[in-house]
N, C-alpha and C positions, 0 to 999 in steps of 0.2 A: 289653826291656820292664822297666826295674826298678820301674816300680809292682806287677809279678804277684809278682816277687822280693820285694818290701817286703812288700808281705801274708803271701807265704808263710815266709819267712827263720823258721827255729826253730817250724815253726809245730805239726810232727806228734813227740808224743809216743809212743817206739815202747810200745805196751802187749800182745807177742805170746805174752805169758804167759793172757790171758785171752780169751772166748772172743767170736768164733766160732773162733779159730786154736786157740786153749788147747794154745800148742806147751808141749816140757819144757823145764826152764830152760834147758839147753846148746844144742840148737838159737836157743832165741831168743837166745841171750848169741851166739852165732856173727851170727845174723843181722842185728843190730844192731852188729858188728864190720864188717862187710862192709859196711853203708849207712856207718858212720864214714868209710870211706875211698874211698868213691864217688862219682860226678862231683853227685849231690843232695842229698851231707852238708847242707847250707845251710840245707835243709828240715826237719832233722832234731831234735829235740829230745831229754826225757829217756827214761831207759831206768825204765819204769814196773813195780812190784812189791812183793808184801806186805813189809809189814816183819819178819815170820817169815822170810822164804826169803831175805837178806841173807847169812847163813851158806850156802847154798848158793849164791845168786850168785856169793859169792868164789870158793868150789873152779869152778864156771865158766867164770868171767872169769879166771883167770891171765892165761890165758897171752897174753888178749886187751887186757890194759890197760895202757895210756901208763905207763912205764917213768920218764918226768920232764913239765915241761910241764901244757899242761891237763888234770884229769881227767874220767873217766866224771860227767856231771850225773844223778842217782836221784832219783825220786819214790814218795816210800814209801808207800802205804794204813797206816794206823793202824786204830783203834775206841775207840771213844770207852770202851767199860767196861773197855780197857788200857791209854789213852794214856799216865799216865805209864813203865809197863816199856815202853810200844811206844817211847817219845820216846828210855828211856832206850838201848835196845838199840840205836837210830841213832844216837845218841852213842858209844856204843861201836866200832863200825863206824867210824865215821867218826876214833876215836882212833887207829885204824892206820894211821901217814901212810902207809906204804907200798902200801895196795891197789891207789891208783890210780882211786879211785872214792868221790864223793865225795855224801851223802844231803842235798840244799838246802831239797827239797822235802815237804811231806808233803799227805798227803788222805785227809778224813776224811768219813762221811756222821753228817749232823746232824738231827735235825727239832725243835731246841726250843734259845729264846738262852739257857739257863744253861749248854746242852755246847757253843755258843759260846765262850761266853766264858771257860766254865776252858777249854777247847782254847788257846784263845789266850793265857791266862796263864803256859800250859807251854812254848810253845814257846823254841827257843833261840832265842839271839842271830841274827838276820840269817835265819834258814828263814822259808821262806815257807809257806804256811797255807790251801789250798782247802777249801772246806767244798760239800759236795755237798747242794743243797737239791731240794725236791720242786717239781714246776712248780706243781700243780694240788694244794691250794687256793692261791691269790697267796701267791708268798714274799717279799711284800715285809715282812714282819715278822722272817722271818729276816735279811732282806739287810737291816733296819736293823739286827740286830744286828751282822750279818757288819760292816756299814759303821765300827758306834760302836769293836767291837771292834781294826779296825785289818787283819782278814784278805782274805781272797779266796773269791770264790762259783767255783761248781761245777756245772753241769749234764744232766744227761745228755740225750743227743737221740736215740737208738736204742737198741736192744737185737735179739737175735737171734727177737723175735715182732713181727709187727706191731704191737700195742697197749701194743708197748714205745715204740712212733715218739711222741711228742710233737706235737698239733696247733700250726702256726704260728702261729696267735696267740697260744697260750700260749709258746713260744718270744719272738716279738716281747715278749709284756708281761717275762719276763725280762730279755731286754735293755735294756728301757727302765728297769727298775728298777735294774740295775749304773750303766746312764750317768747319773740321775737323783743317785744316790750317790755316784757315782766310786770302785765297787768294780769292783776286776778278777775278771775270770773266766776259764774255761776250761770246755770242751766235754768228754766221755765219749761215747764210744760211738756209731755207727751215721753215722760221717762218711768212707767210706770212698773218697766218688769226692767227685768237684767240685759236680755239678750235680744238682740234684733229677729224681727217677728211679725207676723201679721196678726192682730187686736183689734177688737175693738175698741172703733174710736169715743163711746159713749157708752152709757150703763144703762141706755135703752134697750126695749125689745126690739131684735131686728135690727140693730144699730150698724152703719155702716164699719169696713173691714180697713185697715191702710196698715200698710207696713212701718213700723215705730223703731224707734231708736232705743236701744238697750243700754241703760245706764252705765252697766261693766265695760260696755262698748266706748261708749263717749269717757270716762274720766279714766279706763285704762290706754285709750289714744288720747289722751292730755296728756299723761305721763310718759308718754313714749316719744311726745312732742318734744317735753321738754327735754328728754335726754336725746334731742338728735334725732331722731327717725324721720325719713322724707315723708311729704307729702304723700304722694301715690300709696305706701305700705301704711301710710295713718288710715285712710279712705278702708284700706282690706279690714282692718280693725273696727273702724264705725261697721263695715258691711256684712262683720262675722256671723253669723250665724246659728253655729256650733257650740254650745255650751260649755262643753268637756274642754275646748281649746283654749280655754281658760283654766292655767291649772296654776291653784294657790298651794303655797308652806309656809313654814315659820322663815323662811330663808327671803322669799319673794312669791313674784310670779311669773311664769312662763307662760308668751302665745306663741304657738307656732315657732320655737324655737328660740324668739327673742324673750330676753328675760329682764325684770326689772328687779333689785334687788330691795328690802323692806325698806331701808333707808331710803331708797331712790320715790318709793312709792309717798314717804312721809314729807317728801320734799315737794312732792309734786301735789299734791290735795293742799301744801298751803298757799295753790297758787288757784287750782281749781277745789272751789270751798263746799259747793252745795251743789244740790237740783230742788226746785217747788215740785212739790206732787199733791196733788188734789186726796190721793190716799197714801198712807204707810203701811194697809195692811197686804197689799199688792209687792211692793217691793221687798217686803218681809218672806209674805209667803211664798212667792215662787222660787227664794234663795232655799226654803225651807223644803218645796218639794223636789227641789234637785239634789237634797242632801246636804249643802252646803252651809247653812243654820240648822240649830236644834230648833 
């Protein structure tokens, strides 16, 4: 099925430093070593983390990183009232050819376009640049910023409460606003299984229940965004349900009749890039008990 493959290829950003997992650095550095060389690397993307704990990532990661070859891809959080020592210290980082690990990315939360646009003034050569916007009130005034500036929007879709979840049509109006712009994005938080569903919100005993957004949901209505589809049938897509109404082949894929075809799909992830997930082995395995991964 390489249309399920093209959707998901680089899709999960491991983020197991934050919570609900909130592991310590050395576990996550391990477990992120262990998906590298796993048979669902393909899925896998960057190894997410403040820009503070860089110095401790390294003692970490020795003994775990590429020796020649390609390296570790990082995604650093900044703040906006440190960006320049934060910029400067992943330059630093990143001056030791030898770690083996290499900072491309960074992410920052914003709510107004002048820490846009110095954000974007600092960056280095070639880093790319998420900016974490608020769904509600419309960010479409950020996301012209974000657009004029040259960077990348940022969303969050859960959180470890309920009234951290994000309703769908405020989801759908963001998406409509990245593709409107032809700003990239990327997803945070509370996309841990495929399909929309009630989860728990935590890895507690007991742990409260909220209905979550399913990844296949969100970045197969990005794609349907981009090729046109209204709002209100984006919303039925975030709101699916139904597993099965997700059907992939080597051709595309079909929801409910509308179909995207593989090219359409490869067009559209390189506008929606990622999601952080606090786990990969969630996102793996429920593809795998529905059959759909070996």
């Amino acid at each position: 099925m390489s249309a399920l493959r093209t959707l998901l290829t680089g899709l999960v950003d491991y983020a197991g430093l934050f919570p609900p997992a909130e592991l310590q650095m050395a576990p996550a550095v391990e477990k992120y070593a262990s998906y590298k060389k796993g048979p669902h690397a393909w899925m896998l993307g960057r190894f997410i983390l403040p820009v503070s704990r860089l110095g401790e990532f390294q003692g970490a990661a020795q003994a775990h990183l590429p020796k020649g070859g390609e390296p570790w891809w990082l995604a650093a959080l900044v703040n906006a009232s440190s960006l320049r020592a934060d910029i400067t210290a992943a330059g630093d980082f990143n001056e030791r050819l030898d770690i083996g690990a290499v900072v491309d990315t960074f992410e920052l939360k914003a709510g107004d376009a002048a820490t846009i646009r110095e954000a974007a003034k600092m960056m280095p050569r070639g880093a790319a640049l998420y900016v974490e916007v608020p769904l509600d009130p419309d960010p479409a005034p950020l996301l012209d910023a974000i657009a004029e500036a040259g960077v990348r929007a940022k969303v969050r879709t859960g959180g470890i409460t309920a009234d951290a979840i994000p309703a769908s049509p405020l989801v759908a109006r963001f998406l409509s606003g990245c593709a409107e712009r032809g700003v990239v994005f990327k997803c945070t938080a509370g996309l841990h299984h495929p399909i929309r569903a009630s989860y728990p919100l935590t890895y507690a005993a007991n742990a409260p229940v909220g209905t979550m957004h399913g990844y296949l949901n969100v970045f197969t209505a990005s794609a349907f965004v981009l090729h046109g589809m209204p709002d209100a049938e984006v919303v039925q897509v975030l709101d699916e349900t139904d597993l099965a109404s997700f059907q992939f082949n080597d051709r595309g894929l079909t929801w409910r009749g509308h179909t995207l075809h593989a090219d359409q799909l490869g067009a559209a992830r390189a506008y929606a890039t990622a999601f952080g997930s606090c786990s990969f082995d969630e996102p793996v395995g429920d593809l795998q008990t529905a059959g759909l991964l070996r």
